[in-house]
C-alpha positions in Angstrom: 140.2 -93.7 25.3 139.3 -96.8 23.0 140.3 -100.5 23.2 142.1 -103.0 20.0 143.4 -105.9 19.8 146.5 -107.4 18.2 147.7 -110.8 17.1 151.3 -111.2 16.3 152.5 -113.6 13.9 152.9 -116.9 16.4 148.5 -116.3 17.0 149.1 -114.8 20.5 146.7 -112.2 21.1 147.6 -109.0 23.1 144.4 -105.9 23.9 145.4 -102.7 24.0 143.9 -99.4 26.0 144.4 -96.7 24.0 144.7 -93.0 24.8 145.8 -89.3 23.4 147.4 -86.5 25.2 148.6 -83.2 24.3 152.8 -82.9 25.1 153.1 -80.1 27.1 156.6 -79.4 25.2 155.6 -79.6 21.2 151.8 -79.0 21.8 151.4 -81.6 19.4 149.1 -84.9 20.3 150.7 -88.1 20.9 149.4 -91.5 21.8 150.1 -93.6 25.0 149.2 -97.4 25.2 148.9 -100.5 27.9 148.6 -103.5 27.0 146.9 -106.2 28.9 146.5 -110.1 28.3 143.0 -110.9 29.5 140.2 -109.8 28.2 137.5 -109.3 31.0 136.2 -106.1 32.8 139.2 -106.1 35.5 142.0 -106.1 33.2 140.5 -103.7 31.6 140.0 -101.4 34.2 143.0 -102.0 35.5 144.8 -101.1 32.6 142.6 -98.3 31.7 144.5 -97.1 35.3 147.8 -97.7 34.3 147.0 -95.7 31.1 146.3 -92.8 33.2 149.2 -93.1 35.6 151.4 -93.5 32.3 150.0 -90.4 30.7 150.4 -88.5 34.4 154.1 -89.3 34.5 154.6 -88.6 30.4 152.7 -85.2 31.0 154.4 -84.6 34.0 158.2 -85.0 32.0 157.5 -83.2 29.4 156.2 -80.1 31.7 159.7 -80.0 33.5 161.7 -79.8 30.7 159.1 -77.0 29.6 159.7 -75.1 32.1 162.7 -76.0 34.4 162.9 -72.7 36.1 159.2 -72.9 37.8 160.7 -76.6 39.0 163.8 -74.8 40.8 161.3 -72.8 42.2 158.8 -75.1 43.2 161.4 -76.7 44.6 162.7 -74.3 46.8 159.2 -73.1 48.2 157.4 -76.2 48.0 157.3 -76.6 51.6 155.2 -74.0 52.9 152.4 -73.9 55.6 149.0 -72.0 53.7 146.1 -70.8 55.7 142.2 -72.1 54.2 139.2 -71.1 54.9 136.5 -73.1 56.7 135.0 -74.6 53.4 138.4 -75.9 52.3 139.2 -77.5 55.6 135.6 -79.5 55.6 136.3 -80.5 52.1 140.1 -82.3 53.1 138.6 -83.4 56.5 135.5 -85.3 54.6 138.4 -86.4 51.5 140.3 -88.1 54.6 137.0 -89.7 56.3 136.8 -91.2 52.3 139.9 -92.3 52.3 139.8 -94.2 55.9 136.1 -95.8 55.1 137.8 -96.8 51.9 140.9 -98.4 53.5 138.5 -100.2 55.9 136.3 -101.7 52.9 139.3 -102.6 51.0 140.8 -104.6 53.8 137.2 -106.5 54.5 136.5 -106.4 50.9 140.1 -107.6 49.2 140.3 -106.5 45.2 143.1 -106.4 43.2 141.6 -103.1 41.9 142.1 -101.5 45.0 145.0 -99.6 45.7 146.3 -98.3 49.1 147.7 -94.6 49.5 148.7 -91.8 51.5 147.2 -89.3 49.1 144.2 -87.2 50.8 142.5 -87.4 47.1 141.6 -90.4 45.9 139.7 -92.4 43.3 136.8 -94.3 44.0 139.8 -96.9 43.7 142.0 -95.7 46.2 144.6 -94.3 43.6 145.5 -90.7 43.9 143.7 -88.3 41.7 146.3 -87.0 39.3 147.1 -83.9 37.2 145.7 -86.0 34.0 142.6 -87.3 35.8 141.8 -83.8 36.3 142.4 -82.4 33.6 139.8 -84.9 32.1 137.4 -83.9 34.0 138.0 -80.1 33.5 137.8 -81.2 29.7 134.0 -82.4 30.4 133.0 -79.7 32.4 134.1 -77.6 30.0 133.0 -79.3 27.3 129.4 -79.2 28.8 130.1 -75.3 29.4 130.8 -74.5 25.3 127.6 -76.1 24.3 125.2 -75.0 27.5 126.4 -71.8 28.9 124.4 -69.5 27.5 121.1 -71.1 27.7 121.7 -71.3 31.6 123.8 -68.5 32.6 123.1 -66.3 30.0 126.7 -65.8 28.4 129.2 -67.8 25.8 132.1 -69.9 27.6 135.0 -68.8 25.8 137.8 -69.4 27.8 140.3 -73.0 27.9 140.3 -74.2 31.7 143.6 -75.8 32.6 144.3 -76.9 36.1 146.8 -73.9 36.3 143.4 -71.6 35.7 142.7 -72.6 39.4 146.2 -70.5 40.7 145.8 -67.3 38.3 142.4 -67.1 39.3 143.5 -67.1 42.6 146.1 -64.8 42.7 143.8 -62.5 40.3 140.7 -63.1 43.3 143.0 -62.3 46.0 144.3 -59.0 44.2 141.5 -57.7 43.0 139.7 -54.5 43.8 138.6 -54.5 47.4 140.3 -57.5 48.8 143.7 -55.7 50.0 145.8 -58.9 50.3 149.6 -58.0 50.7 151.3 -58.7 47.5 154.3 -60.1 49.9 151.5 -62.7 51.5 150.7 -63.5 48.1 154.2 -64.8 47.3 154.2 -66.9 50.4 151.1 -67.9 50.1 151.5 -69.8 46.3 155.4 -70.4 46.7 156.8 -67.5 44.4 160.6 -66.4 45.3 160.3 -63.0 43.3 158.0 -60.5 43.3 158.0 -60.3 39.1 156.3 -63.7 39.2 153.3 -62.9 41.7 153.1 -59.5 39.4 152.6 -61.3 35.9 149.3 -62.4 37.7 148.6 -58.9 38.7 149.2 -55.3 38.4 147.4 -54.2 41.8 148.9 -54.5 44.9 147.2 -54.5 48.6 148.0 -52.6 51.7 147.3 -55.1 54.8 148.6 -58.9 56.1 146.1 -61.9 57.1 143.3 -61.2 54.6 143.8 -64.1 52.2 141.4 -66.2 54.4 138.7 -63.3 54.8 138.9 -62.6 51.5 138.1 -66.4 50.1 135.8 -66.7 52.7 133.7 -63.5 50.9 134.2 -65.3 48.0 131.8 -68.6 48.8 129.9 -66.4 50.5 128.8 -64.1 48.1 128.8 -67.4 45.6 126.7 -69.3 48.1 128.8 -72.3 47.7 127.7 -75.7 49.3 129.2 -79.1 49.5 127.8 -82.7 50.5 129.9 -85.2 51.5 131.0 -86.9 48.5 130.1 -90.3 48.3 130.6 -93.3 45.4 128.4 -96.1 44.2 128.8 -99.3 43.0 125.2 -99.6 41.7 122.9 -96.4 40.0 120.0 -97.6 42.6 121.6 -96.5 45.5 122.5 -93.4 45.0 118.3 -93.0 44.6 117.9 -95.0 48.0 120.4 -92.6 49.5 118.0 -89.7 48.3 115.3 -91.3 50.1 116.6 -91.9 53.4 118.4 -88.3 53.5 114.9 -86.9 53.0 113.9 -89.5 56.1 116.7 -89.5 58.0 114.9 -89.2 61.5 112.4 -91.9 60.6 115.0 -94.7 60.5 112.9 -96.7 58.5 111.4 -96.7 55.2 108.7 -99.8 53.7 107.9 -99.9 50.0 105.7 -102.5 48.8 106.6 -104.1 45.8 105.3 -101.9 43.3 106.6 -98.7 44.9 110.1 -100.6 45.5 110.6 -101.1 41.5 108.9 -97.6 40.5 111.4 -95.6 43.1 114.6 -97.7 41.4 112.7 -97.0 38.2 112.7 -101.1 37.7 110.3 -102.7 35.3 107.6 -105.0 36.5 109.6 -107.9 34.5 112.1 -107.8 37.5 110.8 -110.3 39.8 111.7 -110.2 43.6 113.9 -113.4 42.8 116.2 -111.2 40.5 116.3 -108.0 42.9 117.2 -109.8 45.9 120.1 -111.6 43.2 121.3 -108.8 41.6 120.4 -105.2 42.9 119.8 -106.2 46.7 123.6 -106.7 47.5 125.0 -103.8 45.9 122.6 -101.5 47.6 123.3 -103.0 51.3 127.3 -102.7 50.0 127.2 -99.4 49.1 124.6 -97.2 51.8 126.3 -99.9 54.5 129.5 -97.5 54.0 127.8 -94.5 54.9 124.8 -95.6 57.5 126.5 -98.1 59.7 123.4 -100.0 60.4 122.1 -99.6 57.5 119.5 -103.1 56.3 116.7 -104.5 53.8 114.5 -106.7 54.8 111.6 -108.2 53.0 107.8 -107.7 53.7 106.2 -111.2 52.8 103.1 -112.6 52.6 102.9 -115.7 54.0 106.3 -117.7 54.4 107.3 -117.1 50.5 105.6 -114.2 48.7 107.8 -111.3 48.9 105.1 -108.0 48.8 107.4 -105.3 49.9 110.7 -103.9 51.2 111.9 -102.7 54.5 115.0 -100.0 54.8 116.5 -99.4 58.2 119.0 -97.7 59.1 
């Protein structure tokens, strides 16, 4: 994504967000672009947004004239009720708490940033997280992968991660060797109407019902998966402050002198108290406010004026 601007020939200027994706149809790369007519860090966000949401809907066109069958049948299984395991259903029950403490915020806190939706995934906007959005972050990760996987795991990354990955791999877990998931619970399970579909996953095919759920339950088990509740910052400091107090919780206060306040931020001793309480101060009680509902800094003085120190409660 990168930013140019334009003049036409009566002076007027117009900025532009630009961005590439690939077109599902031709595989060939094309170029989407927003234009916006102010140029300050909310327009640009905001049109760096409606970038996205135009590459989502451009993506998402050229994928059903792709591949209009899987539509039909999408659409004739789409609604369909799908057992989770335990992990899955604390992951959508903390996405909704999000999504609520978000909702509240934006009300008490009005932006025209923010946007209101019934999605139970959303940005640290309020949008809902898209295919594209995704995608972009599968294209880090993977990315990251290419260049660091064998140093830390011990093996080359050589596969391409698509969000579609995600539903072979699932089909291909709950198949494998072992796991004995019906190949007819299968089909229900990912909205297939024939049994040729689910079997261009697959070649093996189980002998019981009801084992989906045990089955991906062994799965973050044996990969000892764990998940915090996920949680968005406004500043870089608080997410250190968080840290802190989740490794204090019980005391319910913290006090840093001065010295101690701008090594744990990682501050340097040219940021006077006058500039923390301006600038970093606010943002920290904003953003650990949302998750510790009585959460608080005060200041440690000496005398009437001096500020010495800091004092977190929560």
């Amino acid at each position: 994504m990168y930013y140019r601007t334009k003049t036409n020939s009566k002076g007027v200027t117009r900025y532009e967000v630009v961005d590439k994706y690939k077109d599902p149809l031709t595989g060939k790369w094309k170029t989407a672009v927003v234009s916006y007519h102010k140029n300050t860090s909310r327009a640009r966000k905001q049109a760096e947004r409606k970038l996205k949401d135009k590459i989502e809907r451009l993506v998402n066109g050229s994928e059903a004239q792709f591949n209009p069958q899987l539509i039909r049948t999408l659409t004739i299984n789409a609604d369909r009720d799908v057992a989770l395991p335990k992990v899955a259903c604390d992951a959508i029950l903390r996405a909704i708490q999000r999504s609520e403490e978000f909702d509240r915020y934006a009300i008490e806190n009005p932006c025209e940033a923010f946007t209101f939706s019934e999605s139970v995934f959303r940005t640290e906007y309020g949008s809902p997280i898209t295919s594209h959005s995704f995608r972009e972050v599968l294209a880090r990760v993977e990315t990251d992968l290419i260049k660091n996987c064998e140093e830390r795991y011990g093996f080359k990354w050589t596969k391409h991660v698509t969000p579609h990955s995600f539903r072979h791999m699932h089909i291909t877990y709950l198949q494998s060797e072992g796991m004995k998931v019906a190949i007819k619970e299968i089909m229900e399970r990912v909205g297939h109407a024939n049994y040729e579909t689910t079997m261009l996953y697959t070649h093996s095919q189980g002998i019981s019902q009801n084992q989906t759920v045990k089955a991906l339950d062994k799965f973050i088990d044996r990969n000892n998966f764990r998940f915090e509740v996920l949680k968005s910052w406004s500043s870089k400091y608080s997410k250190i402050l968080n840290d802190e107090i989740e490794n204090n919780l019980d005391s319910k206060m913290i006090e840093f002198s001065l010295d101690d306040f701008r090594d744990k931020l990682g501050l340097k001793s040219t940021h006077t108290p006058r500039h923390i309480t301006a600038n970093i101060i606010p943002k920290l009680k904003k953003d650990l406010s949302k998750y510790y509902k009585s959460f608080d800094i005060s200041y440690l003085r000496e005398g009437k004026q001096k500020v010495v120190g800091y004092r977190l409660t929560w």
